[in-house]
ROSEKOL-261112 format. One line per field, with one value per residue (C-alpha): residue number from 0; x, y, z. Coordinates in steps of 0.02 Angstrom, whole numbers. Each point is the difference from the previous one (the first is absolute). Example, Ala and Ser with C-alpha at 12.3 -4.5 7.8 and 13.67 -1.06 7.14 Angstrom:
// ROSEKOL-261112
num <- c(0 / 1)
px <- c(615 / 69)
py <- c(-225 / 172)
pz <- c(390 / -33)
//
This chain:
// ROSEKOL-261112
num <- c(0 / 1 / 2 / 3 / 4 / 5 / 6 / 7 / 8 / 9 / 10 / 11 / 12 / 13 / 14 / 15 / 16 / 17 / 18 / 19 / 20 / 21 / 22 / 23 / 24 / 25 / 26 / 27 / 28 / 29 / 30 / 31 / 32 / 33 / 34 / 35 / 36 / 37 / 38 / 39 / 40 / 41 / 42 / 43 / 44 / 45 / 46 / 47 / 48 / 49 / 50 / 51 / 52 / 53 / 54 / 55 / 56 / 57 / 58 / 59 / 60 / 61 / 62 / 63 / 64 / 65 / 66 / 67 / 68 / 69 / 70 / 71 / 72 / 73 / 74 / 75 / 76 / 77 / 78 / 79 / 80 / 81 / 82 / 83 / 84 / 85 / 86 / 87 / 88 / 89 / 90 / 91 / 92 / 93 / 94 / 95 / 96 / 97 / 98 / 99 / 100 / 101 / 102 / 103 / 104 / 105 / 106 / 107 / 108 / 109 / 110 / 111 / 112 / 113 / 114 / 115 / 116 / 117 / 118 / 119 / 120 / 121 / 122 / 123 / 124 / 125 / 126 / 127 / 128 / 129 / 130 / 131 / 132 / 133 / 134 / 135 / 136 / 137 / 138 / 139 / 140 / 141 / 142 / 143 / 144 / 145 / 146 / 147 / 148 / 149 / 150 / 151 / 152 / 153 / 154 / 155 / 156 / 157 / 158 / 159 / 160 / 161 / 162 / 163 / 164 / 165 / 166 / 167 / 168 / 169 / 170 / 171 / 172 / 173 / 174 / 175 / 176 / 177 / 178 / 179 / 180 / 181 / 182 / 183 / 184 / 185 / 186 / 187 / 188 / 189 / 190 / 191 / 192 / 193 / 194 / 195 / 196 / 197 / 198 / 199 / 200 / 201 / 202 / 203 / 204 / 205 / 206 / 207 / 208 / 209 / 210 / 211 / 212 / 213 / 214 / 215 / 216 / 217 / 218 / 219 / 220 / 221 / 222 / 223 / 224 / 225 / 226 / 227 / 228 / 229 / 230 / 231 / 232 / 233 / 234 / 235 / 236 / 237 / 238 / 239 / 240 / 241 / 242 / 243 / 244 / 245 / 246 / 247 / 248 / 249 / 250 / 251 / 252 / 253 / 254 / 255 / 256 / 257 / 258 / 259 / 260 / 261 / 262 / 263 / 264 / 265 / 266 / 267 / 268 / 269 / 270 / 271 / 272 / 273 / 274 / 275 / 276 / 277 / 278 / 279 / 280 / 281 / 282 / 283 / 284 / 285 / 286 / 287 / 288 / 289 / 290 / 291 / 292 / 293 / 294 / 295 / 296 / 297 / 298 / 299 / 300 / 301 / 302 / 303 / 304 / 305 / 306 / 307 / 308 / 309 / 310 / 311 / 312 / 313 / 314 / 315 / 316 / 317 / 318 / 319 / 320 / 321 / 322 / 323 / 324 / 325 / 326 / 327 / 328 / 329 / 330 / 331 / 332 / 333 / 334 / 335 / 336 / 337 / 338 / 339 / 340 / 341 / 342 / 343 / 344 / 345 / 346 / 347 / 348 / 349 / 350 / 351 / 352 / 353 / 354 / 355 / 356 / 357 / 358 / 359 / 360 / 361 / 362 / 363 / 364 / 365 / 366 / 367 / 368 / 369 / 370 / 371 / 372 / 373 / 374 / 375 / 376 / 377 / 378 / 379 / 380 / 381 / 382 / 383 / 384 / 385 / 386 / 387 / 388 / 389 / 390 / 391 / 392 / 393 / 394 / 395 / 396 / 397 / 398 / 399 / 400 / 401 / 402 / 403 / 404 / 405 / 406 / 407 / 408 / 409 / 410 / 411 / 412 / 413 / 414 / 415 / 416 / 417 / 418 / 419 / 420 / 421 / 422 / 423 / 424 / 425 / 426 / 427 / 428 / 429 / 430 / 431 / 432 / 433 / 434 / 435 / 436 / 437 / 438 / 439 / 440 / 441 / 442 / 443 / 444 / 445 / 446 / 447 / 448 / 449 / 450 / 451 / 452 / 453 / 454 / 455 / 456 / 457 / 458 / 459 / 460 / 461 / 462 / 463 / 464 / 465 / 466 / 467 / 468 / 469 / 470 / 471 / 472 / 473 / 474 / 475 / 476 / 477 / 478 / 479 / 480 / 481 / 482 / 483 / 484 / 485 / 486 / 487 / 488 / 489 / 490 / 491 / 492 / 493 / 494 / 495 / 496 / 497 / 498 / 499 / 500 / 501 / 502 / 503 / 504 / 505 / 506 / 507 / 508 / 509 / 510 / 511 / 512 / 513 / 514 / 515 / 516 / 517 / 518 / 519 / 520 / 521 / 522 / 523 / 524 / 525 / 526 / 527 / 528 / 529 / 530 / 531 / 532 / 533 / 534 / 535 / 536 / 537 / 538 / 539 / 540 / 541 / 542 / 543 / 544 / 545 / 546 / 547 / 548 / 549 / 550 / 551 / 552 / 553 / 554 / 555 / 556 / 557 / 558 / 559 / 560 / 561 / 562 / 563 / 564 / 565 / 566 / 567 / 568 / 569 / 570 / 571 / 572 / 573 / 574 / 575 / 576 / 577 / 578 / 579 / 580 / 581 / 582 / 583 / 584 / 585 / 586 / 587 / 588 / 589)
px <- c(0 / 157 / 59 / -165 / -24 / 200 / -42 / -154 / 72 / 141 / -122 / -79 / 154 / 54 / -168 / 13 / 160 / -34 / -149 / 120 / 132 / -134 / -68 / 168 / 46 / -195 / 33 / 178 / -79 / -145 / 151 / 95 / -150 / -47 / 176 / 31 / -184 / 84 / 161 / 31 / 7 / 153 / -6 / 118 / 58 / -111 / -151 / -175 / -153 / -125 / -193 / -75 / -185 / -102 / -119 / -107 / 64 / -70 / 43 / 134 / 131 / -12 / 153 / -100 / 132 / -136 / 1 / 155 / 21 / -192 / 44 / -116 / 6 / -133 / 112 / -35 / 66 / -14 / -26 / 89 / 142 / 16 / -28 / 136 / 100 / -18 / 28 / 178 / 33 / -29 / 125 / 118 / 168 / 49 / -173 / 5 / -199 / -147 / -42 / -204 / -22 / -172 / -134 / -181 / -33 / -190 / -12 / -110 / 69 / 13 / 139 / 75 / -3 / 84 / 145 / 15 / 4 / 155 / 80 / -55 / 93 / 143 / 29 / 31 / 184 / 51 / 14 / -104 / -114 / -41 / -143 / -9 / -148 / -37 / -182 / -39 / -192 / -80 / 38 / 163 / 32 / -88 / 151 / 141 / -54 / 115 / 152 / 116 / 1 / -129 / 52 / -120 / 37 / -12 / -158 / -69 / -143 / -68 / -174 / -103 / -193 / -37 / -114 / -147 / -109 / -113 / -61 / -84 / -175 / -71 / -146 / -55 / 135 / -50 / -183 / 41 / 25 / -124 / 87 / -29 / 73 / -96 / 36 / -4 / 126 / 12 / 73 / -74 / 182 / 30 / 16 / 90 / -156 / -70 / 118 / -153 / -142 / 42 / 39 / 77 / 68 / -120 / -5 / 98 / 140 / 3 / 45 / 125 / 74 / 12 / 86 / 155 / 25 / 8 / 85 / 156 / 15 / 17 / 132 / 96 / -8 / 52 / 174 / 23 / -16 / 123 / 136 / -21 / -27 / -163 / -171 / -154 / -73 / 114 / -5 / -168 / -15 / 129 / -103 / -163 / 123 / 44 / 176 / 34 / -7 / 98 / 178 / 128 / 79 / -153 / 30 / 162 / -76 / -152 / 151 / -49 / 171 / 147 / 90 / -38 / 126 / 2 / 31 / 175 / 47 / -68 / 156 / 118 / -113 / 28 / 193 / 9 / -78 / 135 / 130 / 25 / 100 / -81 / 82 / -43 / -143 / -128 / -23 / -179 / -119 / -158 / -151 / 27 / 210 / -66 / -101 / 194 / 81 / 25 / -77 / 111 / -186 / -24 / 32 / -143 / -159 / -128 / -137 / -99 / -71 / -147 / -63 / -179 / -62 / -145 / -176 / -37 / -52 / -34 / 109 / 135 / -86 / 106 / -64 / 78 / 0 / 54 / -51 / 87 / 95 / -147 / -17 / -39 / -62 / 39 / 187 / -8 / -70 / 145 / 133 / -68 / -2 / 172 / 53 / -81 / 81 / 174 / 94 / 129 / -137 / -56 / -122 / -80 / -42 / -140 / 2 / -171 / -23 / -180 / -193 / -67 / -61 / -89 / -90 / 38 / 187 / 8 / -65 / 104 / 153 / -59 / -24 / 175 / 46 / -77 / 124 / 146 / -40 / -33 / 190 / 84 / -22 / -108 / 39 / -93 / 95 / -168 / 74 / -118 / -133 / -45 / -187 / -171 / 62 / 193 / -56 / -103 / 171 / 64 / -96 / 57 / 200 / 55 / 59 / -42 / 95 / -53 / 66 / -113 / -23 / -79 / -181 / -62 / -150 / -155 / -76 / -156 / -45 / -96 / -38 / -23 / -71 / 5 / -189 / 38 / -198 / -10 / 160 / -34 / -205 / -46 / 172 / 39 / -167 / 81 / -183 / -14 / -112 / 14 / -57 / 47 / -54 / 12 / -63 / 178 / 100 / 31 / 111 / 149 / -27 / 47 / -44 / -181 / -57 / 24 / -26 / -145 / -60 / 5 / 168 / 60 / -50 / 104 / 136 / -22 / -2 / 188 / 63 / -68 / 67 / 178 / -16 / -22 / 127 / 132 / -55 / 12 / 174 / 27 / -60 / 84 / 190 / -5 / -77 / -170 / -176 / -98 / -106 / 143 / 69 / -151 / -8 / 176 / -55 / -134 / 134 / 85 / 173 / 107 / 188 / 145 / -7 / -176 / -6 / 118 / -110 / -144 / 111 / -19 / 201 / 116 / 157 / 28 / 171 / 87 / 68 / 159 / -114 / -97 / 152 / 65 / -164 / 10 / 155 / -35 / -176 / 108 / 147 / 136 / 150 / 112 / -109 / -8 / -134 / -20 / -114 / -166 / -57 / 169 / -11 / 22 / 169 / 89 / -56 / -153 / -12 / 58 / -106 / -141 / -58 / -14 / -175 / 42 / -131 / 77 / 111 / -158 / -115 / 150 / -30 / -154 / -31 / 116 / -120 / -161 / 34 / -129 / -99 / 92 / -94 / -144 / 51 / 73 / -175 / -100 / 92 / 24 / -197 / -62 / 165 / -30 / -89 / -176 / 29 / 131 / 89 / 94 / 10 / -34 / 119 / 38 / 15 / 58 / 82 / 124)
py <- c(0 / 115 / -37 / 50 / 180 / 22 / -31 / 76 / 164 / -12 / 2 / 146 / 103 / -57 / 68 / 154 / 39 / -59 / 114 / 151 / -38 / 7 / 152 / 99 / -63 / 62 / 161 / 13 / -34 / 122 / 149 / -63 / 19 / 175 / 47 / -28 / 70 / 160 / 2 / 135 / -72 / 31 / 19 / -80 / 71 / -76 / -37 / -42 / 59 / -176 / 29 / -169 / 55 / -113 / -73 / 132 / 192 / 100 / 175 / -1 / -166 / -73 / -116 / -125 / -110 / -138 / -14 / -51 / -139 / -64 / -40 / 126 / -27 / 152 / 151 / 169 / 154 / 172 / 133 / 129 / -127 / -14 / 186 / 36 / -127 / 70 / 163 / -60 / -65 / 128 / 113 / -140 / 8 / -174 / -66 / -43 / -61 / -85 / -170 / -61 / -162 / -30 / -92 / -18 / 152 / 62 / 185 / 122 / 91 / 172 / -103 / -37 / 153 / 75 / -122 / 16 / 213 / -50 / -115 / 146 / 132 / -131 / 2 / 197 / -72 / -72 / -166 / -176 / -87 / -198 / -89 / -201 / -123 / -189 / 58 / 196 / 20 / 162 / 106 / -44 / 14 / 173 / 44 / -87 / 69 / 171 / -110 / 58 / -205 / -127 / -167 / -161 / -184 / -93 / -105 / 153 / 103 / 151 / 23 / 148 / -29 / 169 / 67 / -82 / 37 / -162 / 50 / -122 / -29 / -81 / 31 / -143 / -98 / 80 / -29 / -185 / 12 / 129 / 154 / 142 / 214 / 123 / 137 / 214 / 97 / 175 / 3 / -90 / -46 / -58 / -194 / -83 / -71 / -55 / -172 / -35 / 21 / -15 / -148 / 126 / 174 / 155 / 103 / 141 / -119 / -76 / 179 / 49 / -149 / -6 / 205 / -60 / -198 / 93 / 164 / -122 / -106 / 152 / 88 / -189 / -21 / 183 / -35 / -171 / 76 / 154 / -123 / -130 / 112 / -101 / 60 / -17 / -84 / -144 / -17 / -20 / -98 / -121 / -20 / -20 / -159 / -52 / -12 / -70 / -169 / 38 / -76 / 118 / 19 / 135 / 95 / 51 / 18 / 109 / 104 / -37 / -60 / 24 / -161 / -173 / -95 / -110 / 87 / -56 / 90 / 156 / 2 / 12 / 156 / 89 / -46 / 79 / 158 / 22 / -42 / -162 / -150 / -176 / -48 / 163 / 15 / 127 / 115 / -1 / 97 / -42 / 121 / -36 / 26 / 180 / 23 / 15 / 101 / 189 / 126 / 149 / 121 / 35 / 180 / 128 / 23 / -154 / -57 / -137 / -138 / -90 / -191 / -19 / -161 / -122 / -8 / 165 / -65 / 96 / -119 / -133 / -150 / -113 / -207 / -166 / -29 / 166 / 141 / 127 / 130 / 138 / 181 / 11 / 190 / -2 / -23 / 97 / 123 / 9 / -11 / 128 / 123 / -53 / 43 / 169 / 62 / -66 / 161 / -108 / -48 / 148 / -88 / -157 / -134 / -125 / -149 / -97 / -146 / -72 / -32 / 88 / -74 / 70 / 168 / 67 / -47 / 104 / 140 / 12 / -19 / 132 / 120 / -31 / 19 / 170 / 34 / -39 / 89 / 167 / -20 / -57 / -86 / -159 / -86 / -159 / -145 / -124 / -163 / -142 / 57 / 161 / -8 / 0 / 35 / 6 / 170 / 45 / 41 / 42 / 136 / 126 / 15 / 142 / -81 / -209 / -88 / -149 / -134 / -11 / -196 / 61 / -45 / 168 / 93 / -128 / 136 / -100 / -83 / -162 / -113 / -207 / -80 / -199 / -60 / -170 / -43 / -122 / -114 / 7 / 7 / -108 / -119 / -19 / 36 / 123 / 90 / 165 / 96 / 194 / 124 / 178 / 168 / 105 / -51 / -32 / -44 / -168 / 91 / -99 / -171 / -58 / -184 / 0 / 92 / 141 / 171 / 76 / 134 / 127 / -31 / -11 / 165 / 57 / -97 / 122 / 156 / -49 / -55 / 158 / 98 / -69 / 21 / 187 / 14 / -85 / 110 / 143 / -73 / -1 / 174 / 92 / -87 / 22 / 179 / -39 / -16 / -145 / 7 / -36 / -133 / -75 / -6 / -120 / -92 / -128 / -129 / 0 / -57 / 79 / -22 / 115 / 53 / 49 / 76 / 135 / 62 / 13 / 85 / -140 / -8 / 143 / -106 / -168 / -56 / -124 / 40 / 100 / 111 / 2 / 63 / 125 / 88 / 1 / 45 / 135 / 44 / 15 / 127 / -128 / -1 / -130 / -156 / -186 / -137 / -77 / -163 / 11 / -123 / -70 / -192 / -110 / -40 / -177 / 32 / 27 / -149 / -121 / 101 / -68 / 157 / -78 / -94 / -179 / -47 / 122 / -143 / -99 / 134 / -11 / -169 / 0 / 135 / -130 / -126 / 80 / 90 / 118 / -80 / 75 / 185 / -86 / -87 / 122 / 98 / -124 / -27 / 179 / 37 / 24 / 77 / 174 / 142 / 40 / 157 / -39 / 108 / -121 / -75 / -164 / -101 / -121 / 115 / -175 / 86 / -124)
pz <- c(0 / 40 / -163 / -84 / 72 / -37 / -179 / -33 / 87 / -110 / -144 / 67 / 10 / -159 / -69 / 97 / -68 / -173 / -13 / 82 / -152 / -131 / 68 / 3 / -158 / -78 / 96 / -100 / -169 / 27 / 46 / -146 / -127 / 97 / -24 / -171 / -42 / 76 / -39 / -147 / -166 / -105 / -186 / -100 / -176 / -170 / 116 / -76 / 97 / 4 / 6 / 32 / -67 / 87 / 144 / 97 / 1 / 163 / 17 / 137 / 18 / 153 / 26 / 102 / 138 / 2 / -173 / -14 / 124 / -64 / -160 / -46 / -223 / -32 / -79 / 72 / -54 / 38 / -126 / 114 / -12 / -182 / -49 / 137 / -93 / -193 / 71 / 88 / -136 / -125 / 101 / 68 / -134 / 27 / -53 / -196 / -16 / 35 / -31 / 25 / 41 / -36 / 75 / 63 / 75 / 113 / 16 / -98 / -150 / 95 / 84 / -161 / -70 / 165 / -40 / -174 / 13 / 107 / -118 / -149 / 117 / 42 / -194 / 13 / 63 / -156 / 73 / -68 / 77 / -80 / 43 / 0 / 40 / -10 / 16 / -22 / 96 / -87 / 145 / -32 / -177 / 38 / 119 / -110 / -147 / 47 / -19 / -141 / -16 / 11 / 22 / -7 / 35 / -172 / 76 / 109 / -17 / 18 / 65 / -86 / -26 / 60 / 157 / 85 / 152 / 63 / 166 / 113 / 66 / 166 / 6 / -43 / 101 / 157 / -36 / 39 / 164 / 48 / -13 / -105 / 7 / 34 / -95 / 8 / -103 / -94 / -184 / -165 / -12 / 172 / -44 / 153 / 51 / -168 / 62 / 135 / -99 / -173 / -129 / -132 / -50 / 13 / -122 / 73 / 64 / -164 / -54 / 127 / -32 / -195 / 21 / 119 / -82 / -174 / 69 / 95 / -149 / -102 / 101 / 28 / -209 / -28 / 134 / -86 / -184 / 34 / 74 / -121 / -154 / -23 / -49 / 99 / -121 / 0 / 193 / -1 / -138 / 73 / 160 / -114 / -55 / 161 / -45 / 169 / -100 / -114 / -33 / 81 / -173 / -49 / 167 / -93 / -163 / 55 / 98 / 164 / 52 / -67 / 2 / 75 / 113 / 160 / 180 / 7 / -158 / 54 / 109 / -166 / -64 / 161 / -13 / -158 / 59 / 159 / -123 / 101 / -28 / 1 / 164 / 90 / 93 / 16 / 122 / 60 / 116 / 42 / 61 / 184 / -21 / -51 / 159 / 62 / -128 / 72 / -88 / -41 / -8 / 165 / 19 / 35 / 88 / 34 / -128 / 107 / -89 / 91 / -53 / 23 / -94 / 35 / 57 / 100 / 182 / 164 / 120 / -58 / 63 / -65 / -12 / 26 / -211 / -19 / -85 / -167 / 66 / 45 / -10 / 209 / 26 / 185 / -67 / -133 / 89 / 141 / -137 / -111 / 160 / 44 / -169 / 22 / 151 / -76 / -29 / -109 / -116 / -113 / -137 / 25 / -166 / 75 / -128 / 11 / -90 / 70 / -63 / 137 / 139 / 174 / -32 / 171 / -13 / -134 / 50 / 150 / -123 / -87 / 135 / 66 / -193 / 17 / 175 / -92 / -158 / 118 / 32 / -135 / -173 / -41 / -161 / -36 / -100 / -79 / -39 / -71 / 112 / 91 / 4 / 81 / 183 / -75 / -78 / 118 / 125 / -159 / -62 / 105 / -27 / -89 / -168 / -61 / -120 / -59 / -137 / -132 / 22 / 161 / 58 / 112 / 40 / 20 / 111 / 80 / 185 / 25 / 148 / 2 / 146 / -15 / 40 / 84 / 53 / -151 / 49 / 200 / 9 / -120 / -57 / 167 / 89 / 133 / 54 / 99 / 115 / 38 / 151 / -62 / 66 / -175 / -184 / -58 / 165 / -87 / -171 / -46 / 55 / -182 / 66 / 59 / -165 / -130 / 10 / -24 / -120 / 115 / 91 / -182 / -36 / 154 / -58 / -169 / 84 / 89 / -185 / -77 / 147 / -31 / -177 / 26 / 94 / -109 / -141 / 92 / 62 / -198 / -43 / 122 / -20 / -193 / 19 / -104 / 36 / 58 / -163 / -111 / 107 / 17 / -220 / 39 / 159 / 27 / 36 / -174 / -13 / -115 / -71 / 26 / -172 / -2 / 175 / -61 / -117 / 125 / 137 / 131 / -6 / -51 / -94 / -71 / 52 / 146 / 160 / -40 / -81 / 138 / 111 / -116 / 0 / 195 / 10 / -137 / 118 / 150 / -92 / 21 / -108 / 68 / 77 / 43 / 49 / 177 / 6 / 89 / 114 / 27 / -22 / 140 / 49 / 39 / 201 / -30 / -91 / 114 / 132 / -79 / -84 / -174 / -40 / -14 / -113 / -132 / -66 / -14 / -67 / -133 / -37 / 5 / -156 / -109 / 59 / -18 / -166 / -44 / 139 / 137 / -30 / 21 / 151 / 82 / -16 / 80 / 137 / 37 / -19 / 173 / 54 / -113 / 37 / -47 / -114 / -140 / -121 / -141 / -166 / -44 / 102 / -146 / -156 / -69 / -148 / -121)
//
């Protein structure tokens, strides 16, 4: 027995000591990664600038610790990141050119266009940029098309069948199990809710729609033809073909691309343009090594640049799936004001990239919008999305630029209760009994019955009342009356291109235009950019302070496809507020 407790102590302490060395030596690798994540990233002579162009692109990189020791495979970039990068790299003497490597990539083609502006004003230098794919999605080809090169694998392909919009319907779905929306909104064109009690397009959405799937494709066939010396005609004509199916040969004979060869002899073509020999290697630099690259343009007064992206919610809830990053007002809010009392910051560019979301969040955004602007300049950056509550905090800045692949405006409030008495009273025979002391003491129980027609017409009055409001919120921040907004309202959504012309935005360009104008606004000669909210450090991190279900949220939009929108809807239902100001959550455009 003495021998027993002697050896299964020893085990213990082996254990205990085991588990110590594998913590230390975790503890070591996680400094070591930190370390060289920080450490400053030295650029060596004949260096090429590498875009990897695909997976998900959010608006601000978030270099997530988890992530890496997960195995997480779902690529996430940041668009701050790789505009940061081209512009580096544009300036940096040791950097020769850019080489795309193309992929699949999911973001909306106000994205691209941000991206390929950069790559058009990275060209400026006098330097090349080649592009290369196995596979070039039509986002992608979009993007690569810039290139001074196109390269193709000789059995690629290159998707381009043009633009689509298929939204979704579930009304019927729901209807199965005893649920149906109950719905009061303001705006013919308002057609979030169309989703609940629809099986098809109305009329007006089929309009609204038709304008900005016709007006993208235009502006992503005018970019393609001017790079490619190609005519309009052709480009659509080839996606009338579906050349997608096409050997890869006819990619190079309908000058798509502008030679075909394999991935590994892509490496020869970049040789030849460093002037390399076959046994040297090439210098290489990926969007992340950027992050570390000093900038030499730091001199002058403060231009802040503020990320605000995501559904617009009053409080960051947060869930145990997860939820997209979110446009949280009580945050905003705080940050905004902390902007505003910084004496170091003298103009202020707010990029929102959102369908709207909670109609009180965004009109407490806009009123600290309004603080701000009383002490120094508000310039709005629109990047695939900036509408319904988006432009509602929006409207009031002093100047908007927004790309012209941007969808804006879609002035219009609605509100969708879920009426649950179908699936609980009668599917699963839940029955109830009421005492009350007024005629409508019993209002909002969504799961003993609906509403009636007279707590409906309450329910209008709020809509209407918010409706009012965000017109007048309209009116007054682009200095017009609430008669002529109203004539571009009722919940229509409308592209960059066309909201110029109606004076809903005041210039189509990206975000460095967007900071030039407030550094112009705010009489600054000599300025630089500071990053706005800061993102979350490596402490924070391990403190716990990054959502865990992010990685799976991740993997669950590869997953789901086009079914995560969806998804993601349903299970967010009961958590919104009543009054909503947004687009239709899945514009579903392809």
């Amino acid at each position: 027995m003495k021998d027993f407790f002697k050896y299964v102590l020893a085990t213990v302490v082996g254990l205990i000591a085991f588990g110590i060395i594998i913590t230390i030596f975790g503890v070591m690798s996680i400094v070591g990664m930190i370390a060289s994540g920080e450490a400053t990233q030295n650029v060596s002579d004949n260096s090429v600038l590498v875009l990897k162009m695909s997976g998900l692109i959010e608006e601000q990189g978030q270099d997530n610790l988890f992530n890496r020791f997960s195995g997480n495979v779902v690529s996430t970039s940041g668009l701050d990141n790789i505009l940061s990068a081209i512009d580096k790299a544009k300036t940096n003497d040791k950097i020769r050119g850019i080489y795309i490597e193309a992929g699949a990539m999911q973001t909306g083609y106000a994205t691209l266009q941000e991206i390929r502006n950069a790559l058009l004003d990275f060209k400026k230098s006098k330097k090349w940029i080649v592009a290369y794919g196995d596979v070039y999605s039509q986002g992608a080809y979009y993007l690569a098309s810039v290139a001074d090169k196109v390269y193709l694998n000789p059995q690629g392909m290159i998707d381009w069948h043009g633009l689509s919009s298929q939204p979704e319907y579930y009304k019927d779905l729901m209807a199965k199990v005893g649920v149906r929306m109950q719905v009061v909104k303001v705006g013919t064109y308002k057609s979030f809710t169309e989703m609940y009690t629809e099986d098809k397009m109305s009329d007006a959405n089929r309009q609204q729609v038709s304008a900005f799937i016709n007006g993208t494709w235009s502006n992503v066939c005018k970019a393609v033809s001017e790079s490619r010396k190609l005519s309009t005609d052709s480009l659509n004509a080839y996606a009338d073909r579906l050349i997608s199916f096409e050997p890869a040969e006819n990619m190079k004979k309908y000058k798509l691309v502008d030679a075909l060869v394999y991935a590994d002899q892509m490496k020869d073509e970049i040789k030849k343009r460093l002037r390399l020999g076959a046994d040297e290697d090439i210098n290489q630099l990926s969007v992340s090594d950027m992050k570390n690259v000093k900038r030499t343009d730091t001199k002058g007064e403060t231009v802040a640049v503020y990320y605000a992206y995501g559904s617009i919610v009053q409080t960051d809830a947060g869930s145990a799936f997860s939820q997209e990053h979110s446009i949280v007002s009580e945050n905003v809010c705080k940050d905004l004001e902390d902007l505003m009392d910084d004496d170091d910051v003298k103009a202020v560019v707010i990029r929102v990239n959102s369908g709207g979301g909670d109609a009180f969040a965004s009109e407490q955004i806009w009123h600290q919008v309004k603080e701000l602007k009383a002490k120094k300049p508000v310039v709005i950056s629109m990047g695939d999305y900036a509408a319904s509550g988006a432009y509602y905090m929006s409207c009031n800045a002093n100047w908007i630029v927004a790309q012209p692949n941007t969808l804006t405006g879609s002035i219009g409030i609605f509100a969708a209760i879920p009426d649950m008495s179908g699936l609980i009273t009668k599917k699963l025979g839940v029955k109830f009994d009421e005492v009350k002391t007024n005629r409508n003491s019993t209002f909002g129980n969504v799961f003993a019955r609906p509403f009636s027609s007279e707590e409906l017409g309450y329910m209008q009055s709020y809509v209407n009342r918010g409706y009012a409001l965000f017109r007048k919120r309209v009116a007054d921040g682009r200095h017009r009356n609430t008669s002529d907004i109203e004539k571009i309202a009722q919940g229509r959504v409308w592209l960059g291109n066309d909201a110029l012309k109606i004076g809903l935005v005041d210039q189509l360009g990206g975000l460095r235009d967007a900071v030039a104008k407030a550094a112009s606004l705010a009489k600054l000669s000599e300025y630089h950019t500071s990053e706005y909210p800061a993102v979350l450090g490596w402490q924070d991190q391990l403190l716990g302070a990054v959502n865990q279900g992010s990685n799976l949220d991740s993997q669950m939009r590869v997953i789901l496809g086009d079914f995560y929108e969806p998804f993601s809807l349903l299970r967010n239902l009961n958590g919104r507020e009543v009054l909503q100001a947004r687009i239709p959550y899945i514009i579903n455009m392809k």
